[in-house]
C-alpha positions as CSV (number, residue, x, y, z in Angstrom):
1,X,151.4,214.2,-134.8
2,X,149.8,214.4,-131.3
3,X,151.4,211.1,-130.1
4,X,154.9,212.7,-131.7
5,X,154.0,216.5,-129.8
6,X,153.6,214.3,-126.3
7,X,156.5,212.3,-126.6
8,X,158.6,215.3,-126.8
9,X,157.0,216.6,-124.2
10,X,157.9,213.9,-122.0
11,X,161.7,214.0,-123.0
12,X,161.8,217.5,-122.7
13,X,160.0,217.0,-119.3
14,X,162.3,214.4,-118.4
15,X,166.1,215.9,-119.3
16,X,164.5,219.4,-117.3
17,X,163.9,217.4,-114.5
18,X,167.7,215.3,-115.2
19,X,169.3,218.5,-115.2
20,X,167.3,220.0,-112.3
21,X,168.4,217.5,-110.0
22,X,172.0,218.2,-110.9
23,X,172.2,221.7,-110.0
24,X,174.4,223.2,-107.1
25,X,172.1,225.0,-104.9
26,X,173.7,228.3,-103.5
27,X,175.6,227.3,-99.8
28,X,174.6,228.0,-96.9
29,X,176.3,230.8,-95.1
30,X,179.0,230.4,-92.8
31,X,178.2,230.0,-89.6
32,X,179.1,232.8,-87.3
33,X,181.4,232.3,-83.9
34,X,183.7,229.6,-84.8
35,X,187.3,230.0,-83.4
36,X,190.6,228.7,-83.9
37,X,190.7,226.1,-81.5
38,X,193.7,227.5,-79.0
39,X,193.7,225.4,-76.4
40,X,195.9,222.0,-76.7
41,X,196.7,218.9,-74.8
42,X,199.8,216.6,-76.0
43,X,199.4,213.3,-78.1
44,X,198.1,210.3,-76.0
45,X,202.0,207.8,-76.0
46,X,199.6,204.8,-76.0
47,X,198.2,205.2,-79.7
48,X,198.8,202.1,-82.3
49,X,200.8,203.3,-84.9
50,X,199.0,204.2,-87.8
51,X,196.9,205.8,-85.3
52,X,199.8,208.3,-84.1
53,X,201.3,208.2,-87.8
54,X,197.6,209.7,-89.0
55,X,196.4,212.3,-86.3
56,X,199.9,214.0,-86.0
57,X,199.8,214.6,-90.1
58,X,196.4,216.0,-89.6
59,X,196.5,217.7,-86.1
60,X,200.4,218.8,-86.2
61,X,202.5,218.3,-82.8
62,X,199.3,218.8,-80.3
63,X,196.0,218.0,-79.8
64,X,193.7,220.9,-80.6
65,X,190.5,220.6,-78.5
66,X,187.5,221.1,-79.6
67,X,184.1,221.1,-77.8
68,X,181.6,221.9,-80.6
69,X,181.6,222.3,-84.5
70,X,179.5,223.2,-87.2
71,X,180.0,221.7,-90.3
72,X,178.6,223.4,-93.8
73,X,179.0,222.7,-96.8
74,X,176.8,220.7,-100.1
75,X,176.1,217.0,-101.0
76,X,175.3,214.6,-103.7
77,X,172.8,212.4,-102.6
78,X,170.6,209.7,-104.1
79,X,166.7,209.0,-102.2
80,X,164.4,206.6,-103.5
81,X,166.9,206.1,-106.5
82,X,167.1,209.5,-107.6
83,X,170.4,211.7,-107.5
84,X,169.7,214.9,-106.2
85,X,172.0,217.5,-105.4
86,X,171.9,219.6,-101.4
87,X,173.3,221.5,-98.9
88,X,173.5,220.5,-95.3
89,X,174.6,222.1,-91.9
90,X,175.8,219.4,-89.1
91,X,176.0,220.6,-85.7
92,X,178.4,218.7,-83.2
93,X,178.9,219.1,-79.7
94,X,181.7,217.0,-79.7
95,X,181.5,213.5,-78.4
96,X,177.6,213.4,-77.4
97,X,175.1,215.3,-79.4
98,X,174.3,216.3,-83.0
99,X,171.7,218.0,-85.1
100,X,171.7,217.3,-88.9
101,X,169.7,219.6,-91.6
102,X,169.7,218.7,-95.5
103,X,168.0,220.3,-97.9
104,X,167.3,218.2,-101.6
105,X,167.3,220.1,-103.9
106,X,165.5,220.9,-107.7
107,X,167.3,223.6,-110.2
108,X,168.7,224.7,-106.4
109,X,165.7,225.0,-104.6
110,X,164.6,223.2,-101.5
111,X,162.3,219.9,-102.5
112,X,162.9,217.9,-99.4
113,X,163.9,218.7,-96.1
114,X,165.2,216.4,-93.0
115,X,165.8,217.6,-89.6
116,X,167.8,214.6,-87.5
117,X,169.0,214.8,-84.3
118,X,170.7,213.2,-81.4
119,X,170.7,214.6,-78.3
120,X,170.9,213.3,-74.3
121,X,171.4,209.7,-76.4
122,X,167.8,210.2,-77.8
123,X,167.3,209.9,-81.5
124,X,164.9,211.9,-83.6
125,X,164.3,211.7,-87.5
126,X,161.7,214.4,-89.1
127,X,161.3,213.2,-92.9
128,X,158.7,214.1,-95.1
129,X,156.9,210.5,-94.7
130,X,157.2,211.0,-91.1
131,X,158.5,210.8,-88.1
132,X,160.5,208.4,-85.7
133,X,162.1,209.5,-82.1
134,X,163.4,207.3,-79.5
135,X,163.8,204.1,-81.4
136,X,166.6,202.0,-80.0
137,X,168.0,201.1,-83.8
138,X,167.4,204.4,-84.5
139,X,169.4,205.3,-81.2
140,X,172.4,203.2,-82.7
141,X,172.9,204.8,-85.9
142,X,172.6,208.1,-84.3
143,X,175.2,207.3,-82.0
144,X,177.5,206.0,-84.5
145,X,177.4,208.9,-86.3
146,X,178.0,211.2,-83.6
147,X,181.3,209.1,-83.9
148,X,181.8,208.9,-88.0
149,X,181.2,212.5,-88.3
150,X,183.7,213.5,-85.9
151,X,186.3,212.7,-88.5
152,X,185.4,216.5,-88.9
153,X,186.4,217.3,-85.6
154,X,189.2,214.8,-85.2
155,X,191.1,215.8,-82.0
156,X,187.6,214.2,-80.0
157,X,189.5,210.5,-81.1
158,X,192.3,211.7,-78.8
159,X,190.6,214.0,-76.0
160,X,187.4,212.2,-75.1
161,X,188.6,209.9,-72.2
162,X,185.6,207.4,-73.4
163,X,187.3,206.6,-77.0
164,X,189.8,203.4,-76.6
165,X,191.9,202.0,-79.1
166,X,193.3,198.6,-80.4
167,X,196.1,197.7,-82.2
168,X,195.4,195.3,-85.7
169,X,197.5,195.6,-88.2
170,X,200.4,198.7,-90.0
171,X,197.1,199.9,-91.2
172,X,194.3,198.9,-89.8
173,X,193.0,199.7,-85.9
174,X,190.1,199.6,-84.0
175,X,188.0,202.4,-81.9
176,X,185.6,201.7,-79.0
177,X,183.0,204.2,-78.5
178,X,180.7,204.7,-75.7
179,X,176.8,204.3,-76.5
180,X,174.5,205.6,-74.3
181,X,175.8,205.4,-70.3
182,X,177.2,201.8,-70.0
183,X,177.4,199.9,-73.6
184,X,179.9,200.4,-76.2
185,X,180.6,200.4,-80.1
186,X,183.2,200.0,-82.6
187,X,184.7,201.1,-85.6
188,X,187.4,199.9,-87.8
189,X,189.5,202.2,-89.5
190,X,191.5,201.3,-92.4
191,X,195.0,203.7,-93.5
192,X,196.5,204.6,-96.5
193,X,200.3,203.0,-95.9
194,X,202.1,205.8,-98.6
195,X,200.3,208.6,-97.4
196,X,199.4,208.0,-93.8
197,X,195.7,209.5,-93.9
198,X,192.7,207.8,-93.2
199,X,191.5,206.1,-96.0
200,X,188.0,204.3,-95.0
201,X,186.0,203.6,-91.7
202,X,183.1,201.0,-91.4
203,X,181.1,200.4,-88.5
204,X,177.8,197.7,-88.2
205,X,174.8,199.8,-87.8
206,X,171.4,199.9,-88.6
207,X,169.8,201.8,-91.1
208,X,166.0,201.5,-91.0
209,X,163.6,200.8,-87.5
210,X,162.2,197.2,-89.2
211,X,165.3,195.8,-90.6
212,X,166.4,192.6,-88.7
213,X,170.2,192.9,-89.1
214,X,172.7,196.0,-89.1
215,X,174.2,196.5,-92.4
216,X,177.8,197.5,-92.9
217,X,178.4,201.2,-92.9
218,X,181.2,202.6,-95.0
219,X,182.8,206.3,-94.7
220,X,185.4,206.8,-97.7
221,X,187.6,209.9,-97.4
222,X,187.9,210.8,-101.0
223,X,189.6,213.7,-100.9
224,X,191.1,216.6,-98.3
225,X,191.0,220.1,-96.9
226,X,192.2,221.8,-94.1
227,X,189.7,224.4,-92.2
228,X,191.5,226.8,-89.0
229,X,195.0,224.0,-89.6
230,X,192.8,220.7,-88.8
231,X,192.9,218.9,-91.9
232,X,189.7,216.3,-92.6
233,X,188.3,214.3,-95.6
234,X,186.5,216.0,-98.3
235,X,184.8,215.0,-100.0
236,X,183.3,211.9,-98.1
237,X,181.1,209.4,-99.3
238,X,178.6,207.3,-97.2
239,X,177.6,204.1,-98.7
240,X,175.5,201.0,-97.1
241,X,177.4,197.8,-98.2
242,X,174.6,196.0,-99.7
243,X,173.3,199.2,-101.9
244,X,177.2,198.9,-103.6
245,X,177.7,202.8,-104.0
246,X,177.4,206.1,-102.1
247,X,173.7,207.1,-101.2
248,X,175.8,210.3,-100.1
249,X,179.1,212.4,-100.7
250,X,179.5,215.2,-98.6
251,X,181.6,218.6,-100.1
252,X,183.1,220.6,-97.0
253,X,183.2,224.7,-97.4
254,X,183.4,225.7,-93.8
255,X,183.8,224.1,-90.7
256,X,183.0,226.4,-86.9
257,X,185.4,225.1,-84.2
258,X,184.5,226.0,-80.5
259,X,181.5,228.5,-81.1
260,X,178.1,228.5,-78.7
261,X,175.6,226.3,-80.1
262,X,173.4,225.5,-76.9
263,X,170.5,226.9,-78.5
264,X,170.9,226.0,-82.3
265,X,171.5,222.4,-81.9
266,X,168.5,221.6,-80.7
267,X,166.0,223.9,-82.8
268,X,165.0,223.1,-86.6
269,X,166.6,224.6,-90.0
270,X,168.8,227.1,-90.5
């Protein structure tokens, strides 16, 4: 009976913990300041086609602009093979710098915690094993996501003077980047041809200090919401080519345009 009493323990164990990592935590709170983004420029005339076709569904007939956001909302995510569920806050000033805070979470409390950042083209990455700043590879990724995530702030594609764009196909282009003060990067995005939106990005980047090749990175627009009249994907998944499947899909529930962050994106937590 004693072998019988500790395997049920262990299943029991095991389908608390199952359902543990499955549960919403609460969200964060909105984050106080954000605007309606006012202030509007008109549409570059040089944009490739599904370029144009895209950012006028999503932007309307100008070009909001945007210096900062802050982007709230909660995550699936899978670490070290394990799906968790999270929240996450992602600060943007728009076109240079970033700070990223997640929270894992158990039953909806906080089991892991990463603060990320990338600011004055410096990378920094506080996990729980450690952490890495300054890393050139580490530099790259950050800067690339500067970039991918600004699909939450879109009008940057069309006001940063930096951002260039190439024709390829009716629904395919390409977007230069700047990277630090004098290289550059790219992305290809990829468009939906009935409905016009953006349907994938993918950039080569690299995802860990000791790898020897960048891996393709793949953003995947899922689904859509519109926060003060911008629309932008949610959810969004983020997926490393070779791994096959989303190590993380990001929910939206609030989005500040245009508030002060000076001090906020470069402290720790909430």
């Amino acid at each position: 009976m004693g072998y019988l009493y500790a395997a049920l323990a262990l299943i029991i164990v095991t389908l608390a913990g199952w359902i543990g990592l499955r549960v919403w935590p609460r969200p964060f709170p909105d984050y106080e300041g954000g605007q309606v983004p006012t202030k509007k420029v008109p549409f570059p005339a040089d944009l490739p086609a599904p370029v144009a076709r895209y950012f006028h569904i999503v932007l309307g007939e100008d070009v909001p602009v945007i210096e900062t956001a802050v982007i709230t909302g909660r995550c699936k995510l899978r670490l070290a093979g394990l799906p968790f569920s999270g929240r996450f806050r992602f600060i943007h000033e728009a076109g240079y710098n970033y700070r990223h805070y997640i929270e894992a979470t158990v039953f909806g409390f906080p089991l892991m915690k990463v603060n990320e950042r990338y600011i004055d083209n410096i990378g920094r990455m506080e996990l729980p094993v450690g952490t890495t700043e300054n890393d050139p590879k580490l530099n790259q990724a950050a800067s690339l996501a500067v970039w991918g995530e600004s699909v939450w702030l879109p009008s940057v594609f069309l006001t940063d003077p930096r951002v260039r764009w190439e024709a390829v196909d009716a629904q395919t282009a390409r977007m230069i980047v700047p990277f630090e003060e004098d290289k550059e990067d790219s992305f290809t995005l990829h468009f939906n041809p009935a409905t016009g939106l953006l349907s994938h990005m993918e950039a080569m980047r690299w995802r860990d200090a000791k790898d020897t090749e960048k891996i393709r990175w793949l953003l995947d627009m899922e689904g859509w919401a519109s926060f003060k009249g911008i629309k932008v994907p949610s959810p969004c998944s983020v997926t490393w080519e070779k791994d096959g499947k989303p190590w993380l899909v990001c929910y939206i529930e609030d989005i500040a345009y245009n508030a002060d962050v000076k001090e906020d994106i470069r402290s720790r937590g909430i």
